[in-house]
C-alpha positions, 0 to 999 in steps of 0.5 A: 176166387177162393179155393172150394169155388176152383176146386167145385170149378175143376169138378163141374169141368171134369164131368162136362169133360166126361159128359158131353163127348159121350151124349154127342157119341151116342147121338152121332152113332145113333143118328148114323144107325137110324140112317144106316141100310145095311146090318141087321135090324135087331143090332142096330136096335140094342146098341141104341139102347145101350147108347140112350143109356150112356149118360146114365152110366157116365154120371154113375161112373163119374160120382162113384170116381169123385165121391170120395174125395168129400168123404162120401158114400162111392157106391151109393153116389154111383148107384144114385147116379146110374138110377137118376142121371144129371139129378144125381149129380146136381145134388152131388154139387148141391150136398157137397157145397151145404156140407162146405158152408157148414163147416166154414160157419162152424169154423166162424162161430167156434172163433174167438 
């Protein structure tokens, strides 16, 4: 396995790692609220919004956190992520592994 292909491995791992404890969170507590007597209405209602959103913000922290790392723009990735979630960070693996393979065909080309 070449290099770029572990490193695009450890990326995709690592927003799994951050992505899916957070969704499965968000729906656990929103399941117990919906199931839930006790506690006022109108709490139980914002801090579902605020979880519905949880992914938005885990996709925009995290392209904001590993843009950098391909010279690219942090906060236009972690603004991009909070507005469009997982599409964001599907063209984040999209852009970064184009831009890779042209650079190696650049690389080729410029080879005697």
């Amino acid at each position: 396995m070449p290099l770029g292909e572990k490193m695009y491995k450890k990326e995709i791992q690592s927003f799994i790692i951050w992505y899916i404890p957070a969704i499965i969170g968000a729906h656990f507590i929103s399941i117990a609220l919906f199931f839930s007597e006790s506690g006022s209405v109108s709490f139980g209602y914002r801090v579902d919004f605020v979880l519905s959103s949880l992914g938005y913000f885990v996709c925009g922290i995290w392209l904001f956190i590993n843009s950098p790392r391909h010279n690219l723009n942090k906060w236009l990735w972690g603004i991009f992520g909070l507005g469009v979630h997982l599409f964001a960070v599907v063209l984040y693996f999209i852009y970064v592994a184009f831009n890779k393979s042209l650079k190696e065909g650049t690389a080729q080309s410029a080879a005697p």
